[in-house]
N, C-alpha and C positions, 0 to 999 in steps of 0.2 A: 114375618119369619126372619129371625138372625140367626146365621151362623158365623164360627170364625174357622181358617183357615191356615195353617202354617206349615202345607205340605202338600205337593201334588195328588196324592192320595185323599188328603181333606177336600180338594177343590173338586176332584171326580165324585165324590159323596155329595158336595155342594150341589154339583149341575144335575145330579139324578135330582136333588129335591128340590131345585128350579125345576125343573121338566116336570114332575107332577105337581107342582104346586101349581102350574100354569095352566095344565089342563088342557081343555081348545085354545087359549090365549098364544099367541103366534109372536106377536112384535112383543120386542123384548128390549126396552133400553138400559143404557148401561152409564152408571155417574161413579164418578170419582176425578182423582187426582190424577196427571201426567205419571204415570209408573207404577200407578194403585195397583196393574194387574188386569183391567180389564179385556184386553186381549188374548191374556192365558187365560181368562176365566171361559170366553166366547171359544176360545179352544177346544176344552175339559166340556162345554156344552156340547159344540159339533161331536166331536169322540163320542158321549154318551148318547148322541143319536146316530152313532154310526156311520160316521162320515170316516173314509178311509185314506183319502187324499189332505195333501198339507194344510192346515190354514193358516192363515199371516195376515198380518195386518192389511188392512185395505188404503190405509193412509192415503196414498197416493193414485190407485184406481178409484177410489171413494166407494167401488161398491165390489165384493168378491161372490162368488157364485159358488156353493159345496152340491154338491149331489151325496146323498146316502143311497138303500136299496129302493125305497119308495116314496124318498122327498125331497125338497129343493129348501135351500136355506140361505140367505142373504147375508152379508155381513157389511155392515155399513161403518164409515169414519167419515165424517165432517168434521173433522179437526179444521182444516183445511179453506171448507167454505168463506167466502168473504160474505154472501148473500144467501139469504132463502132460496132464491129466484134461483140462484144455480142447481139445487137440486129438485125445487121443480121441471127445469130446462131436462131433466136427466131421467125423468119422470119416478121417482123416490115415490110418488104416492102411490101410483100404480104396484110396486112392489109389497108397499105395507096394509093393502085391498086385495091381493091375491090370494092368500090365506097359505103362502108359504113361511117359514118361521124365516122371521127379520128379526136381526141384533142389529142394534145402532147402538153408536159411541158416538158420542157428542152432541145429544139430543138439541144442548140448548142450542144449537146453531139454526135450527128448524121446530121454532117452539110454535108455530101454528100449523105445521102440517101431521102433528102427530095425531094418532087415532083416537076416538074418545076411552076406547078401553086398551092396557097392554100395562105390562110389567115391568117393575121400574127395580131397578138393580142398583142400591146404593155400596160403593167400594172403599172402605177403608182402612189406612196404611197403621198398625196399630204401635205404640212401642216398642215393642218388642221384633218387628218384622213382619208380623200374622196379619192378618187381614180379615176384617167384619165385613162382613157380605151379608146386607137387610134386603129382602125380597118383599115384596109388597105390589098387592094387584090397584090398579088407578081405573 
């Protein structure tokens, strides 16, 4: 599935058709470029599941915590990580086995602990300023 993007209103349509397009699928990672957007996209999801408190990047906690009315949601950034082994050490697998919805950004920093199935979120910055946003189940 593509969509593009060039408007907080486009990116709120986006993340409803992430959410059904995912279905039971939970983990959810997110590719692109430094600035592609995928932090406001991970946003525009939490919002569309009714999350009513802030979200922000996790950069620097590496992992943030949302609560909506009847679920829990992870928000993950390995930008950061030097090693796998660090978010082992932090237990990241345990989160994305719980069957609470997980966003990770920066997948490739933990390319063996990802689950065999979950959503992969491609981000791109297009000329114009808009953004392609490819959803696709793995």
């Amino acid at each position: 599935m593509v969509t593009n993007a060039s408007s907080i209103q486009d990116l709120h349509r986006a993340a409803v058709q992430l959410i059904e397009f995912a279905g039971t699928e939970k983990v959810v990672i997110f590719k692109g470029d430094m600035g592609a957007g995928k932090t406001t996209f991970v946003k525009a999801i939490c919002e569309a599941l009714g999350v009513q408190e802030a979200v922000t990047s996790p950069t620097f906690a590496i992992v943030n915590e949302y609560k909506s009315d009847d679920k829990k949601l992870y928000h993950f950034d390995f930008y950061r990580l030097k090693t796998q082994t660090e978010a082992l050490d932090m237990g990241a697998e345990e989160y994305f086995y719980s069957g609470a919805y997980c966003f990770i950004e920066w997948p490739d920093k933990i390319p063996d602990m990802l689950p065999l199935h979950y959503i992969k979120v491609t981000i791109s910055v297009l000329a114009d300023g808009s953004r392609q946003i490819s959803i696709e189940k793995i």
